[in-house]
TITORVO-836362 format. One record per residue (C-alpha): residue number from 0; residue in one letter; chain; x, y, z. Coordinates in steps of 0.25 Angstrom, whole numbers, always signed. Layout:
seq NUM type A mol A u X v Y w Z .
...
REM end
This chain:
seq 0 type X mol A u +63 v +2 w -16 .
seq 1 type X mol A u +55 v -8 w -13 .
seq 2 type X mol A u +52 v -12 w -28 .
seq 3 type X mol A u +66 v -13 w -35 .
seq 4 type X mol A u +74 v -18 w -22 .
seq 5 type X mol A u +71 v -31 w -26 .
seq 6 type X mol A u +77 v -38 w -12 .
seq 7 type X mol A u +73 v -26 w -4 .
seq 8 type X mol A u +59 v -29 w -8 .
seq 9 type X mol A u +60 v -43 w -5 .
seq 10 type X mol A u +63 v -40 w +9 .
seq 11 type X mol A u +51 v -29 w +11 .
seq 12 type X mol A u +41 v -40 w +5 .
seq 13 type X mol A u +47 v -50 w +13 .
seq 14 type X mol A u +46 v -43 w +27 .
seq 15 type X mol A u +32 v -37 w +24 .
seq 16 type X mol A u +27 v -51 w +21 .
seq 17 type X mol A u +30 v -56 w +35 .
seq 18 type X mol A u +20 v -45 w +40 .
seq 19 type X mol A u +11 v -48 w +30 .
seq 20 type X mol A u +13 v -35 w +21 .
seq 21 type X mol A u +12 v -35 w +6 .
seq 22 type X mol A u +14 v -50 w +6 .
seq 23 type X mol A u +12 v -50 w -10 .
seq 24 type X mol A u +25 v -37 w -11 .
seq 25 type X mol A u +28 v -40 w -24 .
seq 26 type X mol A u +39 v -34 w -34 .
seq 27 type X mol A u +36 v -25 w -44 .
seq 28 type X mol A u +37 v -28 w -61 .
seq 29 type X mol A u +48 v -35 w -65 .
seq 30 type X mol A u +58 v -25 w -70 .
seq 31 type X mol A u +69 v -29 w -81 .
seq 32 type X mol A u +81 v -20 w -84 .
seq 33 type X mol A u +83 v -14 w -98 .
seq 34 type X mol A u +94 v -5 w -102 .
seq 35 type X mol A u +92 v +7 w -108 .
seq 36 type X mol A u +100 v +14 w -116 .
seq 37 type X mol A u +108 v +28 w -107 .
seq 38 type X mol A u +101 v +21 w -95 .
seq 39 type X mol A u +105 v +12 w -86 .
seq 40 type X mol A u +96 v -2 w -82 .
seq 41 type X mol A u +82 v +2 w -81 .
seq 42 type X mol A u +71 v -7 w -77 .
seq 43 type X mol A u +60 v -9 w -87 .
seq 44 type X mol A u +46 v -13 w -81 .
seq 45 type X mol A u +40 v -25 w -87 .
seq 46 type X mol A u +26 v -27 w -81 .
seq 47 type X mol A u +17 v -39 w -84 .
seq 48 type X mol A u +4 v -32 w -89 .
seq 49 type X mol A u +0 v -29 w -103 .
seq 50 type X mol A u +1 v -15 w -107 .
seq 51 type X mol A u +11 v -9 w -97 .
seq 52 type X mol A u +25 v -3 w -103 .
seq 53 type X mol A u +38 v -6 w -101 .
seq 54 type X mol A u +43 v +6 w -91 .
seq 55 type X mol A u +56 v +11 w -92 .
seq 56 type X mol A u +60 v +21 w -81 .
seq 57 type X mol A u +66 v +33 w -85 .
seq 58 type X mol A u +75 v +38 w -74 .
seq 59 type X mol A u +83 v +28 w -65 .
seq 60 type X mol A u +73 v +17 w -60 .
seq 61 type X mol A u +82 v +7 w -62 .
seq 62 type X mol A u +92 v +11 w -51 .
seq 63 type X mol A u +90 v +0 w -41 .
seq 64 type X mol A u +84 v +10 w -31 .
seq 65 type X mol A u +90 v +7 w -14 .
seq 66 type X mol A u +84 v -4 w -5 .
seq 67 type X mol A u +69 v +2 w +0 .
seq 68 type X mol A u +71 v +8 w +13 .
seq 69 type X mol A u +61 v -3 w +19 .
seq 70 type X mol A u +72 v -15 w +14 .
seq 71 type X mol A u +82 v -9 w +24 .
seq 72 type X mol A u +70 v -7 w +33 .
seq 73 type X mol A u +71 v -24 w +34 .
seq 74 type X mol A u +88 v -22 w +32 .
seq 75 type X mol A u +87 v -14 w +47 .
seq 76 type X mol A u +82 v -26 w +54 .
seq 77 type X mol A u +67 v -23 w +52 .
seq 78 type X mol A u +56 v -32 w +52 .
seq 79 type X mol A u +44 v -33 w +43 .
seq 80 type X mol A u +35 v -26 w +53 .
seq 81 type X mol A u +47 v -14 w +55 .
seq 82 type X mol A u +46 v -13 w +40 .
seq 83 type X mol A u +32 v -12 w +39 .
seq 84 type X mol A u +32 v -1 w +50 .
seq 85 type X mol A u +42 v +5 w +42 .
seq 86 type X mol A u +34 v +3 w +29 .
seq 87 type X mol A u +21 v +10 w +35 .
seq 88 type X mol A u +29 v +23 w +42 .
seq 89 type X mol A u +34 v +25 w +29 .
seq 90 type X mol A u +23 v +23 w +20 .
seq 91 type X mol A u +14 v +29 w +29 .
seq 92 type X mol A u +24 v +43 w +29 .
seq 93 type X mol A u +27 v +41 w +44 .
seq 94 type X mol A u +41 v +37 w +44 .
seq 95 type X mol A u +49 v +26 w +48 .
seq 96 type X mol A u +49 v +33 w +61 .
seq 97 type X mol A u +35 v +27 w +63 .
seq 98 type X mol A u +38 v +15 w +62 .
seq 99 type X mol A u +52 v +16 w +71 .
seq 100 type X mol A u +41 v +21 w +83 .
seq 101 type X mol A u +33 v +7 w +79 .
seq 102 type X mol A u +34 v +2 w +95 .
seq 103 type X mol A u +29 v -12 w +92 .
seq 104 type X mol A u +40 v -16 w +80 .
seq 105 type X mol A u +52 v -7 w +84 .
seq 106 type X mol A u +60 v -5 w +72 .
seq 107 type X mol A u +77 v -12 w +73 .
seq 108 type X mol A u +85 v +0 w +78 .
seq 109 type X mol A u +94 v -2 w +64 .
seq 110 type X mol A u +80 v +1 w +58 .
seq 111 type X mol A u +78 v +13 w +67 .
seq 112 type X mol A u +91 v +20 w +63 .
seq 113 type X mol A u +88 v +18 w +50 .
seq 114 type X mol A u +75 v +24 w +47 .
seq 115 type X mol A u +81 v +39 w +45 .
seq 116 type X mol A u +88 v +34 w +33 .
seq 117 type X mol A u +77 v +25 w +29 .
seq 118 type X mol A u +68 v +38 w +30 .
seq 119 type X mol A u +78 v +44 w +20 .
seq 120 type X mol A u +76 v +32 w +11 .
seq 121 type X mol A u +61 v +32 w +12 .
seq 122 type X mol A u +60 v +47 w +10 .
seq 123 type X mol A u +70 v +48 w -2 .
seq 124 type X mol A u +60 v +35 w -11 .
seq 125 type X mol A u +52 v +49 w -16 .
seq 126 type X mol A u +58 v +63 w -14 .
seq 127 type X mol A u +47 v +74 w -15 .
seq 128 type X mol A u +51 v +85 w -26 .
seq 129 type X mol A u +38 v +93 w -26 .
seq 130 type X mol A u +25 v +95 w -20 .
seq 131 type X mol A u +14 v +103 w -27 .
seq 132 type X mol A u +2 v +105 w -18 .
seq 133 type X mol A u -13 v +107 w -26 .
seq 134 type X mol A u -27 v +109 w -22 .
seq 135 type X mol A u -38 v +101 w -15 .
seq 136 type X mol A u -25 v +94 w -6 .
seq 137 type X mol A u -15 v +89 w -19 .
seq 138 type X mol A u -1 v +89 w -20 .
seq 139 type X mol A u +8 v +84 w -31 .
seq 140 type X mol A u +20 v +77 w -25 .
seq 141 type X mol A u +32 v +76 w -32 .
seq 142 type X mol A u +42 v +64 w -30 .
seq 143 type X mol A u +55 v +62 w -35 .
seq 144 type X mol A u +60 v +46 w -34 .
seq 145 type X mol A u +77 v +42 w -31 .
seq 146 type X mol A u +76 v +38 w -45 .
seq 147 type X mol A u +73 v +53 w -49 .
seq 148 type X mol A u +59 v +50 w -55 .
seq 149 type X mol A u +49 v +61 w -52 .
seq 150 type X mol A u +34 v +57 w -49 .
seq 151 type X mol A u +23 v +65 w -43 .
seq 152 type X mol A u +11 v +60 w -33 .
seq 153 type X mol A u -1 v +68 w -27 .
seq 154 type X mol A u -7 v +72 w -15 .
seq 155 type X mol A u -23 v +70 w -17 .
seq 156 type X mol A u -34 v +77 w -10 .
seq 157 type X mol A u -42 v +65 w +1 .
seq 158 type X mol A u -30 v +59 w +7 .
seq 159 type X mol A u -24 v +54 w -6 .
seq 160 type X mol A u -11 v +52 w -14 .
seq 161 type X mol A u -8 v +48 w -27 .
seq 162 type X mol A u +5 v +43 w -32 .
seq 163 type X mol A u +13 v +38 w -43 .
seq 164 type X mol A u +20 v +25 w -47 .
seq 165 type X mol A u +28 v +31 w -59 .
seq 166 type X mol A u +36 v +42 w -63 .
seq 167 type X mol A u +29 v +44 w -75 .
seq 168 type X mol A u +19 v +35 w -82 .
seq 169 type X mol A u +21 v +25 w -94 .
seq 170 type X mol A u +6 v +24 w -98 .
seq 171 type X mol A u +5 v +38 w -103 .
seq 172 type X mol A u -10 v +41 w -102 .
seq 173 type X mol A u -12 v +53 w -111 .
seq 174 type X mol A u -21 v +59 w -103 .
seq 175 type X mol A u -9 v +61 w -91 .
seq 176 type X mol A u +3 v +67 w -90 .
seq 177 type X mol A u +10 v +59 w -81 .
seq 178 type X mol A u +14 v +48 w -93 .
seq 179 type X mol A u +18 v +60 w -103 .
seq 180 type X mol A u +33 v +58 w -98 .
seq 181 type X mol A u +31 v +44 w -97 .
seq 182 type X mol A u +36 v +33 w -88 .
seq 183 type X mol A u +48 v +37 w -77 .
seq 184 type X mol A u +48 v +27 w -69 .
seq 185 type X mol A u +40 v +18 w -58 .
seq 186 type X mol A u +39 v +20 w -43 .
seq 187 type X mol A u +43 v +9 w -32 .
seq 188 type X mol A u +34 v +6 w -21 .
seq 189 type X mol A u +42 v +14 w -12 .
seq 190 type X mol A u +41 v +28 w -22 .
seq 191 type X mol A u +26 v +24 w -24 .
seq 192 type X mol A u +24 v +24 w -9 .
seq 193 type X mol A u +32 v +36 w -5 .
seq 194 type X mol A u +23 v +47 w -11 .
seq 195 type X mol A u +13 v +41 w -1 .
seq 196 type X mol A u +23 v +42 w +9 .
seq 197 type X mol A u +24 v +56 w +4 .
seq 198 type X mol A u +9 v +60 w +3 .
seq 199 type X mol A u +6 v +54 w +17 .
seq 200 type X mol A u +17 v +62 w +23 .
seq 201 type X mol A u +10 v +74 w +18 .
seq 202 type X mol A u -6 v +70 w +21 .
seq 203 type X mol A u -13 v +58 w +24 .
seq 204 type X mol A u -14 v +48 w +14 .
seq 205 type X mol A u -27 v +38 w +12 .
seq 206 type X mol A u -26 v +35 w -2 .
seq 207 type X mol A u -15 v +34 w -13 .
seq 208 type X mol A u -19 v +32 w -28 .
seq 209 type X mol A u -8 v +29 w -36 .
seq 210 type X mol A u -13 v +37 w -49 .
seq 211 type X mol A u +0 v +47 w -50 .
seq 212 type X mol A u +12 v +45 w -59 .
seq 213 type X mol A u +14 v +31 w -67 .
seq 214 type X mol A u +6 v +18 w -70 .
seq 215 type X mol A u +6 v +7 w -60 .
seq 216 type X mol A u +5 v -3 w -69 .
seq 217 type X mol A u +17 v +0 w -74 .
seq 218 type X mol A u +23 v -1 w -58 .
seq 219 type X mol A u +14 v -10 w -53 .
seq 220 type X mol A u +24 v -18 w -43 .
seq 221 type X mol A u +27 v -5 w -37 .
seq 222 type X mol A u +12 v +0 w -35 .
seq 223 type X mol A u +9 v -14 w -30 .
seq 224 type X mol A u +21 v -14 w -19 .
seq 225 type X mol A u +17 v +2 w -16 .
seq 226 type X mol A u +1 v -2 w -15 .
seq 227 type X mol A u +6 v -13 w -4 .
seq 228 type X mol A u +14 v -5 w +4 .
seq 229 type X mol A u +4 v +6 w +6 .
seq 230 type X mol A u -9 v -3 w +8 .
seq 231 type X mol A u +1 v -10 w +18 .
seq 232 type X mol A u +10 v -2 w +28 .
seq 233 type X mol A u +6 v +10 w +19 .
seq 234 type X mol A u -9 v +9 w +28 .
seq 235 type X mol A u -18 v +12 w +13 .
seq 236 type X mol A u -30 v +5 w +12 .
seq 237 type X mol A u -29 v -3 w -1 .
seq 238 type X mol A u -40 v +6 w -7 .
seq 239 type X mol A u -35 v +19 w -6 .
seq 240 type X mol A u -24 v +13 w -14 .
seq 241 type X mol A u -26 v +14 w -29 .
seq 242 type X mol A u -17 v +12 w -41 .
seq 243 type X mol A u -22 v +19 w -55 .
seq 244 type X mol A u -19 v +12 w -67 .
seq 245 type X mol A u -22 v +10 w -82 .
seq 246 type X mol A u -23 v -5 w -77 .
seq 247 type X mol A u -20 v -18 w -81 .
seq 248 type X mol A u -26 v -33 w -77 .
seq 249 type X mol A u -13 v -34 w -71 .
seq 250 type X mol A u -14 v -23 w -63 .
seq 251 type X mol A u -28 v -27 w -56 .
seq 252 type X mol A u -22 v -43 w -53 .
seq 253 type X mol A u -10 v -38 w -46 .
seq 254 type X mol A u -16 v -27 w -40 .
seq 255 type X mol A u -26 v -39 w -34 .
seq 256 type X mol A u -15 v -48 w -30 .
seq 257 type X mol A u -11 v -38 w -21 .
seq 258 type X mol A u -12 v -35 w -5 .
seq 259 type X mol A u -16 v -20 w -7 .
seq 260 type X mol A u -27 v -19 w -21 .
seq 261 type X mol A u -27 v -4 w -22 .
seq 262 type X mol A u -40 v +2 w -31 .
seq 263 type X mol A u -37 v +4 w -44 .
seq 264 type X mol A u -39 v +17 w -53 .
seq 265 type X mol A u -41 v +12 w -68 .
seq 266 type X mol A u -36 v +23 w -78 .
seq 267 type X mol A u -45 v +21 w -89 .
seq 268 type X mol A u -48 v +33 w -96 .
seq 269 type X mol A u -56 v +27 w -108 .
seq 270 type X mol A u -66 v +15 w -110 .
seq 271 type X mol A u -61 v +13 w -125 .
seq 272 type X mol A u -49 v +7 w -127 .
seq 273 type X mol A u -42 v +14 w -137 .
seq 274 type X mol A u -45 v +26 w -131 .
seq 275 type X mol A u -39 v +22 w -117 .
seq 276 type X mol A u -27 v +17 w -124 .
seq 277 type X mol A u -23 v +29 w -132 .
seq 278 type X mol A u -26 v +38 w -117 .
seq 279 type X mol A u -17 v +28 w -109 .
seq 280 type X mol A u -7 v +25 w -120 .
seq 281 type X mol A u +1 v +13 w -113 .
seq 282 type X mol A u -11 v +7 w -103 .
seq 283 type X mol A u -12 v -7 w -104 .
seq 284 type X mol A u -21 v -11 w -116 .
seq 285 type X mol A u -32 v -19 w -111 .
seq 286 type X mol A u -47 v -20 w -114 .
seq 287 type X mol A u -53 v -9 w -105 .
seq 288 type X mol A u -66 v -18 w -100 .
seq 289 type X mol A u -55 v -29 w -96 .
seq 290 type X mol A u -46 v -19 w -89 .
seq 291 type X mol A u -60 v -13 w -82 .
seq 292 type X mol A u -64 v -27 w -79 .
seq 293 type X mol A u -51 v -30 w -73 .
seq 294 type X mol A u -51 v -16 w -65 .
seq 295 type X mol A u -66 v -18 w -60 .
seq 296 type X mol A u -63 v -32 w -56 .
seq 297 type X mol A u -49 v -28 w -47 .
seq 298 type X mol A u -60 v -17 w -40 .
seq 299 type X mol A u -71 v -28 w -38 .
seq 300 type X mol A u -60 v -38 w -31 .
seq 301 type X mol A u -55 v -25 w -22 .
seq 302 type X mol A u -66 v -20 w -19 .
seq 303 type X mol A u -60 v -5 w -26 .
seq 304 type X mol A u -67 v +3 w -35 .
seq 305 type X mol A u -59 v +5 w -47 .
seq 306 type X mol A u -56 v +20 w -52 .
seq 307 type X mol A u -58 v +20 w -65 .
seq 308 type X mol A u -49 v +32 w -69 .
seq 309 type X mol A u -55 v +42 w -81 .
seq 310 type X mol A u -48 v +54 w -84 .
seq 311 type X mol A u -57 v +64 w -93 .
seq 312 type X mol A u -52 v +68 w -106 .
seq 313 type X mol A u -62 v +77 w -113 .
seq 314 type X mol A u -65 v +70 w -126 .
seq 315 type X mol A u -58 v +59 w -123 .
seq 316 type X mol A u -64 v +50 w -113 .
seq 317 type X mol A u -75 v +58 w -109 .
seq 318 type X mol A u -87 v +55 w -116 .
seq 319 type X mol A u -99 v +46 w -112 .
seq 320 type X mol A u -95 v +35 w -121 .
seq 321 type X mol A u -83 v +35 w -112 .
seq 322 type X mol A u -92 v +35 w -99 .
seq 323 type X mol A u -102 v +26 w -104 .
seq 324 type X mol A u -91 v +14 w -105 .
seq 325 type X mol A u -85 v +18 w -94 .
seq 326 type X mol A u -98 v +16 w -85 .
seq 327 type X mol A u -102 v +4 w -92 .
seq 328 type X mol A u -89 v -4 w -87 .
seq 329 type X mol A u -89 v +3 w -74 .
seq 330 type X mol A u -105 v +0 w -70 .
seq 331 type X mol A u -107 v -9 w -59 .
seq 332 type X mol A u -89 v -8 w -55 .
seq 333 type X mol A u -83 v -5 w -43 .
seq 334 type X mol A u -78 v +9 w -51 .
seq 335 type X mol A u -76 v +24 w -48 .
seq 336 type X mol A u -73 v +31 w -62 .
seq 337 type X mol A u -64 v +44 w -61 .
seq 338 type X mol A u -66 v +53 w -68 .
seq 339 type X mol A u -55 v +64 w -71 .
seq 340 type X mol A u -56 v +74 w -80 .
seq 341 type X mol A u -42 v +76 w -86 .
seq 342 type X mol A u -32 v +86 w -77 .
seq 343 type X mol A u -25 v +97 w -84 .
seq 344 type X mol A u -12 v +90 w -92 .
seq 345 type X mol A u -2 v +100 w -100 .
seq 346 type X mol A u -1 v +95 w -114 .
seq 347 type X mol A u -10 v +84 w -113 .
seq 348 type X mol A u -21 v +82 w -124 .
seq 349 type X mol A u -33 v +81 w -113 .
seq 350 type X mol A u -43 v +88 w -106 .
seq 351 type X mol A u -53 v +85 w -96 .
seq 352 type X mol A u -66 v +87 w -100 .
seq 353 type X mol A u -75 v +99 w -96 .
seq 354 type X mol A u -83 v +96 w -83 .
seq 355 type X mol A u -97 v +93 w -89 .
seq 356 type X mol A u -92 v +82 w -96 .
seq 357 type X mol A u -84 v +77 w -84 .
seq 358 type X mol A u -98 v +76 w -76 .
seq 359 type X mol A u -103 v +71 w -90 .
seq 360 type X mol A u -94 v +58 w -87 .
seq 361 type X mol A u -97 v +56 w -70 .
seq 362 type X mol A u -112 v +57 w -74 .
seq 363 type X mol A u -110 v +46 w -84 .
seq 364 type X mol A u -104 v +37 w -76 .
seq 365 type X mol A u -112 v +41 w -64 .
seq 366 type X mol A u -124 v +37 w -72 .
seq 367 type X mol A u -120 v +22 w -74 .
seq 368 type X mol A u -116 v +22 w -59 .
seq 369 type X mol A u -102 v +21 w -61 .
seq 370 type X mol A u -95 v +27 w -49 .
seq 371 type X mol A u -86 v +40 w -55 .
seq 372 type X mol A u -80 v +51 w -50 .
seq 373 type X mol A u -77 v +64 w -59 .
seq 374 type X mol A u -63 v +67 w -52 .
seq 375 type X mol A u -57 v +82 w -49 .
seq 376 type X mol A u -41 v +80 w -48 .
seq 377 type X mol A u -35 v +88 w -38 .
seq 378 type X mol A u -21 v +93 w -40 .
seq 379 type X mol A u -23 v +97 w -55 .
seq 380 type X mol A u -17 v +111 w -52 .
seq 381 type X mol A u -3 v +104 w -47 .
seq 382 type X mol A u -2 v +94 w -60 .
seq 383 type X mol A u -6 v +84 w -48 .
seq 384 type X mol A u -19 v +79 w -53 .
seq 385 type X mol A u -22 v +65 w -61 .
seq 386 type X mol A u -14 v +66 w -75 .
seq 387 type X mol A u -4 v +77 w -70 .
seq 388 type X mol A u +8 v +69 w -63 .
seq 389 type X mol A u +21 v +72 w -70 .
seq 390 type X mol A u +35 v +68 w -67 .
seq 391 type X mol A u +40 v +84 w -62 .
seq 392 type X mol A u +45 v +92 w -53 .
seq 393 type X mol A u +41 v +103 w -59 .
seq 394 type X mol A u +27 v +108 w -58 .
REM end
């Protein structure tokens, strides 16, 4: 894939450049190999933000996977604009055959043999294991990687798909069941893109939030590299992109060095700290009005609202002390607060509160003239809503 084939990626970046494409493609976190004992080399994650966790991946991730298919694309005799017609069919879910009609850059004829086996290639990057279709336009799509890693995204009603970055999730918010098996592993750019490939072949797609399986703190190379081919070739505008994060300083500075600055979706949860730190047990500890600051600050230099993320846990985080500090570092910020009441979660200690005090919270909000919404999550009959994601195949 595009992130690990280091030379391969070397190549793409390269050829893109020449077209003005991506200019600042970058790699992803430096990875170090650590044995482990049964095992064979894995690599280990070491991200330069305070906070984060060394990840491990639990099933083969260290297999050096095979060249990306867009690396023999440039092998073929292709140019940069071939591969970014490539690039775009693909990404768009038309098909290499899209770009072999392209009249103006006529693709090599080694090229033009090629793309049935290159189509194989791109098709086998997420194989689809189940599909579990809800109300109100959902669907919970489940993906299967070549590393054998199992990883679910969503089908949301308006037009819009969420995603994941990881199989599994090292931050291990307690409110979630997606972190209650842990970390698996982390997606490439390619496996990040394909479920859009995959939504878009089955609907139109405007909007892709990346709020599924996994932190992409923790993956941040790969969400970048994912972000640029899909507000490039990919035909997104920037802000219907958006990434949701416990966040970091780190997070917000690379985000703003880069050519596509998606909106962000803050997970907050809690105004006090220790609160917030025992519900998201391995977020990054940093003062919350310096992590507000630092998230109001990327929205005011993008010119996106920040989401400020709040899901309601009756007698947890739902009182009006809670909503009373909330609004008063919110006033006069480019913010939409969501709130969403906890969905159902087997064995999970939480509930969402009763619906009188859900209003309660809008109103409070409301009243200091805090932009907020009191969100109703779709899929929640089909385990496909926010907090529900597992890695299964089962329902």
């Amino acid at each position: 894939m595009l992130r690990n084939d280091s030379k391969g990626f070397a190549k793409v970046s390269q050829a893109l450049s020449r077209i003005g494409m991506m200019s600042n493609f970058s790699p992803a976190p430096r990875f170090s190999s650590q044995r482990r004992e049964g095992s064979s080399l894995l690599p280990t994650c070491t991200m330069d933000t305070p906070g984060t966790r060394e990840l491990r991946p639990r099933f083969g991730a260290g297999d050096r996977p095979p060249s990306s298919p867009f690396t023999r694309i440039l092998e073929l005799g292709a140019g940069p604009r071939h591969l970014e017609l490539c690039l775009r069919a693909w990404l768009r879910g038309e098909g290499l055959g899209q770009a072999a009609a392209h009249r103006a850059y006529p693709l090599p004829a080694a090229l033009r043999r090629a793309l049935p086996g290159l189509e194989r290639d791109l098709a086998s990057i997420l194989r689809l294991r189940r599909e579990v279709p809800g109300t109100r336009g959902t669907a919970r799509l489940v993906f299967e990687t070549r590393r054998g890693g199992i990883l679910e995204s969503v089908l949301l009603p308006r037009e819009a798909v969420c995603v994941s970055v990881q199989a599994g999730c090292a931050v291990g918010c307690l409110f979630c069941k997606t972190g209650e098996d842990g970390f698996e592993a982390s997606l490439d750019a390619l496996e990040i893109c394909a479920q859009v490939v995959h939504a878009r072949r089955r609907r139109r797609v405007r909007r892709v939030v990346m709020m599924g399986m996994g932190e992409p703190l923790h993956n941040l190379g790969a969400v970048l590299e994912a972000l640029r081919l899909l507000g490039g070739p990919g035909g997104f505008p920037h802000k219907q992109l958006t990434v949701s994060t416990v966040g970091s300083p780190a997070l917000f500075d690379r985000c703003l060095r880069e050519p596509v600055r998606p909106s962000i979706a803050l997970s907050l949860h809690s105004t006090y700290e220790e609160k917030r730190a025992f519900l998201l047990p391995h977020a990054p500890r940093i003062p919350i009005p310096e992590l507000l600051d630092r998230a109001f600050d990327y929205a005011r230099r993008t010119g996106w609202p920040l989401q400020c993320q709040w899901t309601l846990l009756a007698g947890w985080n739902d009182g009006p002390d809670e909503m009373a500090r909330l609004a008063a570092h919110c006033e006069g910020e480019k913010v939409c607060v969501n709130l969403i009441p906890q969905n159902p979660a087997e064995g999970l200690p939480f509930e969402a509160p009763p619906e009188g005090r859900a209003l309660e919270c809008l109103e409070i909000l409301r009243r200091r003239g805090v932009f907020t919404t009191l969100r109703r999550s779709a899929g929640t009959e089909v385990s496909a809503a926010c907090g529900q994601l597992r890695a299964r195949l089962r329902p």
